[in-house]
C-alpha positions in Angstrom: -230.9 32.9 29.6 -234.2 31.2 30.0 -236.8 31.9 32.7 -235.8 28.4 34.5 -232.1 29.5 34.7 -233.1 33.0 36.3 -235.5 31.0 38.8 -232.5 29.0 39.9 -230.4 32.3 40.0 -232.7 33.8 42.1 -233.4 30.8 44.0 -229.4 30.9 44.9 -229.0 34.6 45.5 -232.0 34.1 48.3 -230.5 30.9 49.8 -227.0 33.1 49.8 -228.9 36.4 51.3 -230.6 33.7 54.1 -227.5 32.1 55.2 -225.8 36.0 55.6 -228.7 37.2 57.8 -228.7 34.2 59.9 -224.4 34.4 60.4 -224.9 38.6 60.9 -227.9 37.9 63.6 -225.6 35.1 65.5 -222.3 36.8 65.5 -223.9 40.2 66.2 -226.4 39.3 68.9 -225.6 40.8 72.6 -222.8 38.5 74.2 -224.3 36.6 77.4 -221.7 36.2 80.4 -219.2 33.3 80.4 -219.8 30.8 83.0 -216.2 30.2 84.1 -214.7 27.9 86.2 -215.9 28.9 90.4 -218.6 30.9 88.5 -222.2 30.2 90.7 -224.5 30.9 92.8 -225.4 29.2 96.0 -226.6 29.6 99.4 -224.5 28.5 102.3 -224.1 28.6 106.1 -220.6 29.1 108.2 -219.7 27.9 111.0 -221.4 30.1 113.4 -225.4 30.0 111.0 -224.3 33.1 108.9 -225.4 33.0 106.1 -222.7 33.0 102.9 -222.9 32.9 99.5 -220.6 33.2 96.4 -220.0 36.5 97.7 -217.6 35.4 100.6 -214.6 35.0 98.2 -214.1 38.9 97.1 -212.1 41.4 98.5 -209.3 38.7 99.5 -206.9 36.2 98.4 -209.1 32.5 99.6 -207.7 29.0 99.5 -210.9 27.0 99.6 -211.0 23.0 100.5 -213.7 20.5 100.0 -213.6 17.6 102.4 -215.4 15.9 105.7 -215.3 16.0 109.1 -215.6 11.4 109.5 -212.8 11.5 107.1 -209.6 9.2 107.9 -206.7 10.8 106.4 -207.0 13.6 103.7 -209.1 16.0 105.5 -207.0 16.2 108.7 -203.7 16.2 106.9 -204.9 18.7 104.6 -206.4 21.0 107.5 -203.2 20.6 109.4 -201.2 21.7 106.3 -203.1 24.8 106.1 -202.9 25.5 109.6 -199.2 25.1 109.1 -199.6 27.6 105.8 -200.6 30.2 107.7 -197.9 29.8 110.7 -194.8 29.8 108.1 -196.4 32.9 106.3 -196.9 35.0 109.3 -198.2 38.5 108.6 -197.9 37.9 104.8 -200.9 35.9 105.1 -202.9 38.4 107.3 -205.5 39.1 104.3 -205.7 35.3 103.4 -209.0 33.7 104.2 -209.3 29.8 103.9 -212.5 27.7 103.7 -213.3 24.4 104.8 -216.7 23.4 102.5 -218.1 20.0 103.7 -219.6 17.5 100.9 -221.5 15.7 104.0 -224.1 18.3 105.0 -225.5 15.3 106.7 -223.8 14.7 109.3 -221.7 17.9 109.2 -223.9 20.6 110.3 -222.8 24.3 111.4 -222.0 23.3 115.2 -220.0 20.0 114.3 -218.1 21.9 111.5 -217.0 24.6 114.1 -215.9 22.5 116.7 -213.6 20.7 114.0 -212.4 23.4 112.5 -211.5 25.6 115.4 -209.8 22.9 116.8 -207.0 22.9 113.6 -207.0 26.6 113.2 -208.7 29.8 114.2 -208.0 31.3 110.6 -210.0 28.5 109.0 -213.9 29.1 108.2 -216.1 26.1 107.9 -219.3 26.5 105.4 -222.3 23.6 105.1 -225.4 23.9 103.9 -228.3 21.9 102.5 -227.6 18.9 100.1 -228.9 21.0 97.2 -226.8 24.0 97.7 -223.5 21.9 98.7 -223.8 20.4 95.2 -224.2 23.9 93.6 -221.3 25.1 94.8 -219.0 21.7 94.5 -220.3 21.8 90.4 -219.4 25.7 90.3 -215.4 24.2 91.3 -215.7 21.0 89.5 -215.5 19.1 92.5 -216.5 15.3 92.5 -217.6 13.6 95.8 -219.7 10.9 96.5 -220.8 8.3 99.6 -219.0 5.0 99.5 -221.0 2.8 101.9 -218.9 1.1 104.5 -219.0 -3.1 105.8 -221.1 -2.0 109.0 -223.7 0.4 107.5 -222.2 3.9 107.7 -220.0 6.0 104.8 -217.6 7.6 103.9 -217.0 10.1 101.5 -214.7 10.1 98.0 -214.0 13.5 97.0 -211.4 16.4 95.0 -208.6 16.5 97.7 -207.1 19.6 96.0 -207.2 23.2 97.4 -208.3 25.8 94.9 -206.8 29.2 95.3 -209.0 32.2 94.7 -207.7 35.7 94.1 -209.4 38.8 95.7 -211.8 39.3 92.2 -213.3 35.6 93.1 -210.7 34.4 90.1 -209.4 30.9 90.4 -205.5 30.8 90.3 -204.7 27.4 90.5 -204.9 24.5 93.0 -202.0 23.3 95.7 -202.3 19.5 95.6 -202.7 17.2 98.3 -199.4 16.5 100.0 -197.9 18.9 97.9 -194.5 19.9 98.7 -194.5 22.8 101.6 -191.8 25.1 99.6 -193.6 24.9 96.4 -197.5 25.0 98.3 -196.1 28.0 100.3 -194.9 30.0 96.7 -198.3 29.3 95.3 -199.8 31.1 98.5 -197.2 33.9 98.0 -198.0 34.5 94.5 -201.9 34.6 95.6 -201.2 36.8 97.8 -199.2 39.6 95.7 -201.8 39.4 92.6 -204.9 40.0 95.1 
């Protein structure tokens, strides 16, 4: 063999040792958290000015809903359905939490969400916040909403009209769709329920 084939050789063997090191550093390097789907972190205020954060979905089963107090149809008929949720479930449901989350911080602040959601259902909690942190938490559940601007100057709002059900760990479980049927919403819940 002549001195240029064993320069090549050797030129090989280190391109082969380089490309092991570099797959051995990358596939045994410390694994970072998964970001999951509901995985972030924000700062929000209920109803009442308490303060909430991504914290407010352990320990119990949640079904959490992203809507608007100016809106027409979805929001009302979805809020009534809950309400209507918890009536048919009874003392199943007694470790259910639901959340109203407004994607129009603007107009509805703590007092205005209160007085809306209190009027559906006393087992209903309403969250808003600022701008910033409303959009934190409708990216953490994939949750698309934006202002449509109406013929005499105001808004309204076109947004996910799905409820997302969370188990007692903070998991996502699945979503109930809007105008889904009540038999097959209610088994949903029920299933929630058991696993948390």
């Amino acid at each position: 063999m002549n001195i240029k084939t064993v320069r090549i050789w050797l030129w090989v063997a280190v391109g082969v040792l380089a490309i092991t090191a570099g797959a051995g550093a990358f596939f045994l390097r410390p694994q970072q958290a998964a970001s999951g789907f509901g995985v972030g972190t924000y700062a929000l205020v209920d109803q009442h000015g308490n303060a909430v954060d991504q914290t407010m979905f352990q320990g119990h089963p949640s079904a959490l809903f992203f809507g608007f107090t100016h809106c027409p149809e979805v929001c009302p008929t979805t809020m009534a359905e809950m309400a209507g949720w918890y009536e048919s479930l009874g003392d199943e449901a007694k470790t259910l939490k639901a959340y109203f989350v407004t994607i129009d911080p603007e107009r509805d602040t703590p007092a205005v969400l209160g007085d809306y959601v209190s009027w559906i259902s006393d087992r209903i909690t309403g969250i808003s916040g600022s701008p910033e942190e409303i959009a934190k938490i409708a990216k953490a559940w994939g949750v698309y909403y934006a202002q449509v601007p109406l013929d005499d100057g105001g808004y309204t709002m076109d947004h996910t009209a799905s409820v997302f059900l969370i188990d007692s760990k903070g998991d996502f479980q699945g979503t109930i769709a809007y105008r889904e049927d009540n038999k097959t919403a209610l088994g949903k819940l029920r299933n929630l329920i058991a696993k948390s």
